[in-house]
C-alpha positions as CSV (number, residue, x, y, z in Angstrom):
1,X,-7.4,5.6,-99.9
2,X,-6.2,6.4,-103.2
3,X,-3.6,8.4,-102.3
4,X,-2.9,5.9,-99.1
5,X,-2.2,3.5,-102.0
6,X,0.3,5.5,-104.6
7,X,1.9,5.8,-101.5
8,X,2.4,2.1,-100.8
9,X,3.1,1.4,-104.3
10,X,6.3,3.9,-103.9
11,X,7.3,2.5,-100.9
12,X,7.1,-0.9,-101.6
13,X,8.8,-1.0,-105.0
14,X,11.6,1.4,-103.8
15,X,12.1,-1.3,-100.8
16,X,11.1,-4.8,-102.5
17,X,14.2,-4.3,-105.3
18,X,15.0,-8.1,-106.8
19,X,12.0,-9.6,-104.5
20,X,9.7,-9.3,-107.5
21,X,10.0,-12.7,-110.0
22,X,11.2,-15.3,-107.0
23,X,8.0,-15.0,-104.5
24,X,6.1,-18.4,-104.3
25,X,3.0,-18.9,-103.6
26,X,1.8,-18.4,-100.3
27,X,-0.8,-20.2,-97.6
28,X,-3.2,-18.3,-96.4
29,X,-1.1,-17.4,-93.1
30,X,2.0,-16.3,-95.0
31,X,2.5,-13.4,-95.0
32,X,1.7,-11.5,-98.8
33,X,5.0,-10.3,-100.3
34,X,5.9,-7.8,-103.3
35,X,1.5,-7.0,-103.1
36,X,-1.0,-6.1,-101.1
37,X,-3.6,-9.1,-99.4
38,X,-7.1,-8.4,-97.6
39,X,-7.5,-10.3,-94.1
40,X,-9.3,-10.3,-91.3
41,X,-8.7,-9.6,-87.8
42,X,-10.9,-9.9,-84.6
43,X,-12.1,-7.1,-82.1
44,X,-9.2,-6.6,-79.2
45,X,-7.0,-9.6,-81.1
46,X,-4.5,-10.2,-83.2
47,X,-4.3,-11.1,-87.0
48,X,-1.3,-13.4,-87.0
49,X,1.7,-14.0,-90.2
50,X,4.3,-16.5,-91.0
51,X,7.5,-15.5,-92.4
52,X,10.9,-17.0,-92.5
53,X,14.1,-14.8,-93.5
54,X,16.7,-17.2,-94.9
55,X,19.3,-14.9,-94.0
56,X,19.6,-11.1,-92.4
57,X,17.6,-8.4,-94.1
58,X,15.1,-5.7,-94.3
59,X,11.8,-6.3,-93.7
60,X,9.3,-3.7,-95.2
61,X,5.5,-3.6,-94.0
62,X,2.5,-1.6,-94.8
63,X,-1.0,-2.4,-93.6
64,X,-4.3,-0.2,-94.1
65,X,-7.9,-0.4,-92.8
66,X,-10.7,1.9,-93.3
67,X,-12.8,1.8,-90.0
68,X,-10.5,0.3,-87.4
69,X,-7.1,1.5,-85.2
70,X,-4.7,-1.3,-85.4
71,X,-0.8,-1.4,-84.7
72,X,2.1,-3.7,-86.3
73,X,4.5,-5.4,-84.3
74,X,7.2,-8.4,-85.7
75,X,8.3,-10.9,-83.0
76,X,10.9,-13.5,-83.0
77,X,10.2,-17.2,-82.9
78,X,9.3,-17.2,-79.1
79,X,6.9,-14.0,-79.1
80,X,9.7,-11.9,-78.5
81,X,9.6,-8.3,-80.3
82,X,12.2,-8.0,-82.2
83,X,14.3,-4.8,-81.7
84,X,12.5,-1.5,-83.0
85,X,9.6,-3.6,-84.1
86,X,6.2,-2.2,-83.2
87,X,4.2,0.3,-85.0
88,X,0.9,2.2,-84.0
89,X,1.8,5.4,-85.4
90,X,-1.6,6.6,-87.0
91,X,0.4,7.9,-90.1
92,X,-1.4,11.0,-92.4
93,X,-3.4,11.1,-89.1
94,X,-5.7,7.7,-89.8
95,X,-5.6,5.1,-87.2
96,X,-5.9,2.1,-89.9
97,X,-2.8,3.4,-91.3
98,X,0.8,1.7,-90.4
99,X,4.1,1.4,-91.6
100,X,7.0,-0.7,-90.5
101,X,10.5,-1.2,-91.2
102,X,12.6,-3.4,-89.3
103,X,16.6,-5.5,-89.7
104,X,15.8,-9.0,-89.1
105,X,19.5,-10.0,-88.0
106,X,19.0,-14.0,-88.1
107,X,17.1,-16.7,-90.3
108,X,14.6,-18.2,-88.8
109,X,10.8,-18.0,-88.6
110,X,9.2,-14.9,-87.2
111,X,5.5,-13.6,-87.3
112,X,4.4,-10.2,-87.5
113,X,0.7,-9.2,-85.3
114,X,-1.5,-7.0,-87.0
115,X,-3.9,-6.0,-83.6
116,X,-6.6,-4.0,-83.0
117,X,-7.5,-1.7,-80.7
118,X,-11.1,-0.2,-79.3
119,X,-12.5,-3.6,-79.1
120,X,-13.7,-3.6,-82.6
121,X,-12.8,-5.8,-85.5
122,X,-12.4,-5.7,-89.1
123,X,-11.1,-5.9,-92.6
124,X,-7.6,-4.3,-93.7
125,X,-4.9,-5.2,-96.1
126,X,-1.2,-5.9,-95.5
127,X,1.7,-6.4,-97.6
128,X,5.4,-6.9,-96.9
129,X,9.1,-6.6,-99.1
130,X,11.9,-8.5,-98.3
131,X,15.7,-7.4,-98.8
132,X,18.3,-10.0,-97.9
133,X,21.4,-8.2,-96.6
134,X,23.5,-11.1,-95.6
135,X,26.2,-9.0,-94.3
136,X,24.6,-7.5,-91.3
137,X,23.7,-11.6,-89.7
138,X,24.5,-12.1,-86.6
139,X,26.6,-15.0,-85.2
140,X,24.5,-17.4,-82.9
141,X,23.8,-16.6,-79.4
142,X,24.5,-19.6,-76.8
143,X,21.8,-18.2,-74.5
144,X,20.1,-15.6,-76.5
145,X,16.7,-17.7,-75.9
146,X,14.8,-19.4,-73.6
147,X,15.7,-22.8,-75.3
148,X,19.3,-22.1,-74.4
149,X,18.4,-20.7,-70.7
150,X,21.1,-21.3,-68.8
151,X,19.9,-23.4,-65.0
152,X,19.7,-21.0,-62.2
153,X,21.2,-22.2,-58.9
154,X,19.5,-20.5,-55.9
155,X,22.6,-19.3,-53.8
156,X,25.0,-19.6,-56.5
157,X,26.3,-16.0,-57.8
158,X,26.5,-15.9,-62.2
159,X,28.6,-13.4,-63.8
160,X,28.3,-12.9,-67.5
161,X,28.1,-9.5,-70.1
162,X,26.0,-8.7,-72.7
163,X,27.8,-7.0,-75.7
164,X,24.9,-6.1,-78.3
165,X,27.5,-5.3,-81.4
166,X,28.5,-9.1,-81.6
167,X,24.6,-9.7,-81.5
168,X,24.5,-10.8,-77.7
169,X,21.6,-8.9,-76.3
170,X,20.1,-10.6,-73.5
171,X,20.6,-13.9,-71.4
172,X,17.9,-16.4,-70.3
173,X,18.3,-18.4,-67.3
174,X,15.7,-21.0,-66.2
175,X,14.7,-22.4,-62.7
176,X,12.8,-25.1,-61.7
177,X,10.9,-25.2,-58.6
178,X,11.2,-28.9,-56.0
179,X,8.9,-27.7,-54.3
180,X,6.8,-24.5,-53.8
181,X,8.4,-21.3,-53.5
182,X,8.6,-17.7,-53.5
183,X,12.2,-16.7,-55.9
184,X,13.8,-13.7,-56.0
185,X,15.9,-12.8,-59.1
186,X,18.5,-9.8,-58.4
187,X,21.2,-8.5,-60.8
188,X,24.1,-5.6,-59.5
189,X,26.7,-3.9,-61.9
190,X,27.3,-0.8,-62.7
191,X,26.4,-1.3,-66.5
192,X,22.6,-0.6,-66.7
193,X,20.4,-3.9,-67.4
194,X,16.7,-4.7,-67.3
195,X,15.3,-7.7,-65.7
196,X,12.4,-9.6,-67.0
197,X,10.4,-12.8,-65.6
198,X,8.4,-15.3,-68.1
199,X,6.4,-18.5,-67.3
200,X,7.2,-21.2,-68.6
201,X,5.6,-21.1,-72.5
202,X,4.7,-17.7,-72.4
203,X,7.8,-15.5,-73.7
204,X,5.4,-12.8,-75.6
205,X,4.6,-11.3,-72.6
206,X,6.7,-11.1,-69.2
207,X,5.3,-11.9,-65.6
208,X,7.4,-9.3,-63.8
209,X,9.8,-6.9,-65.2
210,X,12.4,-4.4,-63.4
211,X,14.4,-1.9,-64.9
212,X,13.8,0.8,-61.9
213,X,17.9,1.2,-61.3
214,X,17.0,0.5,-57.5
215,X,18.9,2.6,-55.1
216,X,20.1,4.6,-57.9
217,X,22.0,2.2,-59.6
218,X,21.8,1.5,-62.7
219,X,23.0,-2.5,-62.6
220,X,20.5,-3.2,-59.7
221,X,16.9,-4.7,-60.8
222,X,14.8,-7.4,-58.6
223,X,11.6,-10.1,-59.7
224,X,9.9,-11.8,-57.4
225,X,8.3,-15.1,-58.9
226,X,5.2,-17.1,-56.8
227,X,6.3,-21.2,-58.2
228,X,4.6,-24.3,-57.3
229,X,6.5,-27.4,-57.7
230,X,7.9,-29.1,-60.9
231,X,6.6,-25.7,-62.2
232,X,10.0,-23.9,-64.5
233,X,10.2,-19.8,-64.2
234,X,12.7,-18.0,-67.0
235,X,14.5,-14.9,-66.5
236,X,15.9,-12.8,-69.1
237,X,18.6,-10.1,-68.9
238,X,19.0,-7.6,-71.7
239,X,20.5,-4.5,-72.0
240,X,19.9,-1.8,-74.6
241,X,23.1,-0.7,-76.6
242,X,27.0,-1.2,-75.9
243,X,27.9,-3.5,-73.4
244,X,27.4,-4.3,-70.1
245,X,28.9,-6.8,-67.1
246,X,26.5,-7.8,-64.4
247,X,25.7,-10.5,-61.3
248,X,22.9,-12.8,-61.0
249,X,21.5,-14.0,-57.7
250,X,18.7,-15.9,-57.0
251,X,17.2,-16.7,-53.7
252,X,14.4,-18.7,-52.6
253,X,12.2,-18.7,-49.8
């Protein structure tokens, strides 16, 4: 462990820079900065941390238990990962070992999951360093979250394009069932796109996802959604680097 912690040390104050001097005090479910904290987390769950970037930046993380296997992941405000940021790669061969690096490209809140794994719980540390980097923010996305979903109209055809150098990675659509129903999402292009289906609340983990490239093509994904009435499914459309131009149907039956 000794050697696990020189190593933090290095990392840390190579990454943490000017972050040193202006940290405040934190609440128990903030999430330690500039130093390592012990906490806690529970067999097959997650050990959950606040943290707010006030602008774009680098976000440094280093987390070590003795006796369990855990991962790291940073999600966005709705549960949503955040783009390269999950760790469970056992580094210097231990399992309680992780390290995670990660451009948060927006302020806002975020948390960042510390699971484990095996069913078993236990005790590890974490700590965090925090470079603002104002210049690589990214302008605000008018449907780049579920709050901003744009209303599905079953019949009605919706063009759009995602162009992930302005920042505009995926689209969310919402629909809400009159009555129940069986939905079908489907999107064509020839860009390549995945397809994902959430329930309404739940955005950490997707219902249904497609990004099979049906009949060969790369544009073409499909979700089928079970809804009972007044109950809202959301659909996300995201694509992975470049840009891309697609159709959305829905259907219902």
């Amino acid at each position: 462990m000794g050697k696990v912690r020189t190593l933090l040390s290095v990392v840390l104050s190579t990454t943490i820079l000017s972050v040193a001097g202006v940290a405040t005090p934190l609440a128990q479910s903030d999430l330690p900065m500039g130093e390592m904290a012990p906490a806690h987390v529970a067999g097959g769950e997650a050990a959950t941390f606040r943290f707010v970037a006030p602008s774009g930046g680098h976000l440094a993380l280093m987390a070590l238990a003795e006796s369990i296997d855990i991962s790291i992941t940073v999600n966005d405000e709705f549960g949503q990962a955040v783009e390269e940021g999950h760790a469970d790669r056992d580094l210097f061969g231990n399992p309680g070992t992780e390290r995670l690096s990660v451009l948060i490209r927006r302020a806002g809140e975020y948390t960042v999951e510390v699971a484990s794994f095996g069913g078993d719980g236990g005790d590890f540390e974490i700590g965090a360093a925090w470079l603002p980097v104002p210049g690589i923010e990214l302008p605000p996305d008018p449907d780049g979250s579920p709050n901003d979903a744009m209303t599905l109209t079953p019949g009605t055809p919706h063009e759009d394009s995602l162009d992930t150098a302005t920042g505009d990675t995926a689209d969310w659509y919402v629909l809400e069932a009159t009555a129940d129903i069986v939905v079908t999402v489907i999107t064509e292009g020839e860009d390549d796109v995945y397809l994902e289906a959430y329930a309404d609340g739940d955005f950490g983990d997707y219902v249904h996802r497609s990004d099979q490239d049906l009949q060969g093509n790369s544009g073409s994904e499909s979700v089928t959604m079970h809804l009972k009435a007044g109950e809202k499914a959301f659909f996300k459309v995201g694509h992975w680097s470049g840009s891309a131009s697609y159709r959305l149907r829905a259907g219902v039956m």
